[in-house]
N, C-alpha and C positions, 0 to 999 in steps of 0.2 A: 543731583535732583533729590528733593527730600520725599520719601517715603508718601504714602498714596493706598487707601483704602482702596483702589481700583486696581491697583497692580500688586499689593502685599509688599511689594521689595522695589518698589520705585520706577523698575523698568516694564514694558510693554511685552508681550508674546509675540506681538509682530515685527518683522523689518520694515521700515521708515524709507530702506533707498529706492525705491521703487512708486514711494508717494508722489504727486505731485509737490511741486516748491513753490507752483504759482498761482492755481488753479483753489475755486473755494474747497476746502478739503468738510466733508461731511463724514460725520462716523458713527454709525450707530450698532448696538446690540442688546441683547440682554444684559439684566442684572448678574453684577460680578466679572463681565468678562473680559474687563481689562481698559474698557473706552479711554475713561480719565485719564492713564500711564501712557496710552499709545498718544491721545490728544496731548498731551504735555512736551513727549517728547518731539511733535510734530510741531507743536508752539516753538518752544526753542532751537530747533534747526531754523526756522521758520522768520521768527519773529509775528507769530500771529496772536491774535486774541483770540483766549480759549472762550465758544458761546457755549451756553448751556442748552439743551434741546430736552431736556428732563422733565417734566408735568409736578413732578413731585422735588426735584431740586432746589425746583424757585422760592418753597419756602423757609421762614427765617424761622420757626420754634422747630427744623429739625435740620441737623447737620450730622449727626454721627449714622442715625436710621436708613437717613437716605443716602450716606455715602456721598455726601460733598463734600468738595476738594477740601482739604484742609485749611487751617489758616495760612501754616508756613507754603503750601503749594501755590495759594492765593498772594501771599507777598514774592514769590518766586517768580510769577508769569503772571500776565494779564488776566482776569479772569470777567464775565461779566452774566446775568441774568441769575446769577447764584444765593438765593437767600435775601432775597428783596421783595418779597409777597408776604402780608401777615399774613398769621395762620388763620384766621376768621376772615380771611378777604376770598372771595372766588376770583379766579386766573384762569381762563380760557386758551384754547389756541387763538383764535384772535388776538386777544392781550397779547401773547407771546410774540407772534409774526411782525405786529405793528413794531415790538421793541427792536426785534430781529432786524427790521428796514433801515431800520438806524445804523444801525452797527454795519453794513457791509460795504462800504466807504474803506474799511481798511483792508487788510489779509485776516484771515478767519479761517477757524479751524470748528468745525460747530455739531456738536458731543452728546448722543443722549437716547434715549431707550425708549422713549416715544413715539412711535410710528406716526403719530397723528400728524406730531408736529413736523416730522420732516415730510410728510405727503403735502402738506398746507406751506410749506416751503419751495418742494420743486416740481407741484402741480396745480397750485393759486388756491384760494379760500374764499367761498363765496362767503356775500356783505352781508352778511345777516343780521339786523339789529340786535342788542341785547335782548336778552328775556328780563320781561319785569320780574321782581321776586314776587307777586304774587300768582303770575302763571307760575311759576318754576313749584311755586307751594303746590297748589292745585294739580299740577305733573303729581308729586311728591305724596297727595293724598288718595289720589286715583290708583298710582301705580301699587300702593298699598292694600286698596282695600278691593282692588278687584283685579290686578292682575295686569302684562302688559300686552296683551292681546286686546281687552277694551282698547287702550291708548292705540293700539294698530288697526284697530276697526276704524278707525275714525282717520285717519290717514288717506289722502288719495292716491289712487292706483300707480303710478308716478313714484311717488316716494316708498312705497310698501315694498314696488321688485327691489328695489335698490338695497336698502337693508337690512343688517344681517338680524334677521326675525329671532334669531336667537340668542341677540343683548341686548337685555332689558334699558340699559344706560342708551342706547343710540334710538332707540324705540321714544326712549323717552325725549330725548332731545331733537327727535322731529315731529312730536306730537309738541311739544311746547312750539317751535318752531311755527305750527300751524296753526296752535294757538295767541300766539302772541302779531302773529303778520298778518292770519290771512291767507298766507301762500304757502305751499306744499316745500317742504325744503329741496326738493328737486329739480323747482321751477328753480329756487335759488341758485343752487350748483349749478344749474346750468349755465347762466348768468355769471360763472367763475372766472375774475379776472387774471392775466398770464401768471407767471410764478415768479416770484423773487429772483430765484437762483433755478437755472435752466441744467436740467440733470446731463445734458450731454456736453454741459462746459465746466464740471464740478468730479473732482474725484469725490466720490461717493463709493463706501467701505463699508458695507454690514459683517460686524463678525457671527462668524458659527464654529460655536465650538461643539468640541464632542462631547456626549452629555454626562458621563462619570465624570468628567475634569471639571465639567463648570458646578455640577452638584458639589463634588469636596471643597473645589470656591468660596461656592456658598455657606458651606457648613463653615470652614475656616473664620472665613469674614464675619460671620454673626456674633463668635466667640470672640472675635477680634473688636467687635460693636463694644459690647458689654464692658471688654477689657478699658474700652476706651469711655467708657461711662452711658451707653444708652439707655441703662437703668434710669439714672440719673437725670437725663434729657426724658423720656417718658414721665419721672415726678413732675417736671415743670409744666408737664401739657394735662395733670390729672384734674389741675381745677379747671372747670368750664369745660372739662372736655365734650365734643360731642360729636359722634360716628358719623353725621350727613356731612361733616364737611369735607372740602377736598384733601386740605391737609393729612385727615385721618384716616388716608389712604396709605401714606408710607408702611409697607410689608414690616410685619415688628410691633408696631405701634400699638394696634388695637390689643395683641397678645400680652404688650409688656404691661397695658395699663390695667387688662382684667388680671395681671398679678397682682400689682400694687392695690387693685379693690378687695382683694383676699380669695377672686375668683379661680384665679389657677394658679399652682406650684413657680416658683423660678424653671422649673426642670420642663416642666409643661408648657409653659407657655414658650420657652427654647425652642422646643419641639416643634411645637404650632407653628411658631415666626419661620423656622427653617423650612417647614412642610409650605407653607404659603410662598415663601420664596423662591421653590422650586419650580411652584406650578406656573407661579408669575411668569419664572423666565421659560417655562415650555410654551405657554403663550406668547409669548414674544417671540422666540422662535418659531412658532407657527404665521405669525402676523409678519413677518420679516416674509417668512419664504416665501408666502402668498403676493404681497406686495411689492417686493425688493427685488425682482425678479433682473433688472434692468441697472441694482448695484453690483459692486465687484466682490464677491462670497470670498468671503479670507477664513479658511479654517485652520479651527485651531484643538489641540496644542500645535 
């Protein structure tokens, strides 16, 4: 098996005999700790197609940033949802699920550090219409000029307990939500049709690693980025670039291009990218542990 930005040396930190062989196998973790290696090798015992479950995978103007499979990993095993979004297109969990419906016809192995999206897999997604882009503006200039506590005043009682009051991004996507329907996103959830893939008939795998291992990971991998040219893939995202998009979320991104504008050192903005990528993944592991209570905890090393 050819080498793998998610494993460093191709192989997984996990044992595989103890996987299921028949069962949809789900896997998620933070950044760096390994998903892509152990999914791979679970693909090829397997013969499954590897999905992608990543937010930030699906799109195509970043493949080194975001640590998607490689090409030669991509000619070596099935791969699918991986770098098929432009970068100026918005991609939801919705989008995602609907593709997801498709694909589970066959064996599947389904990979990625998205909480959201594996909650809206093995606990349904309510139907929410699109937001027009001119609510989502509107969102965008409110939350700006006054804060998201406005945006939460305005919310009914219903959806207020529910959300965490303290991220502005979910604050804001049930205030568009009520702005754009009508109806409280609550009412909607409630309204949540079954789930695609039922958690007690799926091995479902969240890893945790210990948290010095996956920091040096991280550190390794970033240099590891670079070595493989995310300099280079940041030049091609500098023209038009512009921070509201989802794209210009990939951890790295935003650091490497206020290099390239003359804003910070190579050295600096390293720093930053690494410092951002640790935090990400302690959120992640916090958002696992809170929610994944009901996967099977594989710790690692």
């Amino acid at each position: 098996m050819s080498q793998n930005r998610g494993g460093f040396n191709g192989r997984s930190a996990v044992r595989i005999d103890s996987i299921s062989q028949e069962a949809p196998v789900l896997v998620a973790g933070p950044t760096a700790s390994g998903k892509s290696a152990l999914s791979m090798e679970i693909a090829a015992r397997d013969g499954r197609l590897i999905v992608n479950a990543d937010a930030l995978q699906v799109y195509a103007n970043w493949r080194i940033l975001t640590a998607r499979p490689s090409p030669q990993d991509e000619a070596t095993l099935p791969h699918a949802l991986y770098g098929h979004v432009a970068g100026n297109a918005s991609y939801s969990v919705g989008h995602w699920l609907r593709e997801v419906a498709s694909l589970l016809d066959r064996p599947v192995v389904i990979v990625g550090g998205t909480g959201l999206n594996f909650n809206a897999l093995t606990r349904g997604l309510a139907a929410v219409p699109e937001i027009p882009p001119e609510v989502r503006s509107e969102a965008d200039t409110r939350l700006s000029a006054e804060g998201p506590g406005a945006l939460l005043a305005d919310l009914d009682p219903a959806t207020a307990s529910r959300i965490d009051r303290l991220n502005p991004v979910r604050i804001q996507r049930a205030w568009e939500v009520w702005r754009a329907t009508g109806r409280g996103l609550a009412a909607w959830q409630d309204d949540t049709p079954p789930p695609l893939v039922s958690l007690p008939q799926a091995e479902a795998l969240v890893l945790m690693p210990e948290v010095s291992w996956l920091n040096a990971r991280i550190d390794r991998r970033f240099q590891q980025m670079l070595t493989e040219g995310a300099l280079d893939e940041a030049r091609t995202n500098l023209e038009g670039w512009d921070p509201r998009r989802p794209s210009s979320k990939a951890i790295g991104g935003p650091e490497l291009i206020a290099h390239l504008r003359g804003e910070l050192t190579l050295q600096a903005a390293v720093e930053a990218a690494t410092v951002a990528s640790r935090q990400y993944a302690k959120r992640q592991r916090t958002w696992f542990r809170s929610n994944m209570k009901a996967w099977r905890q594989v710790s690692l090393p």
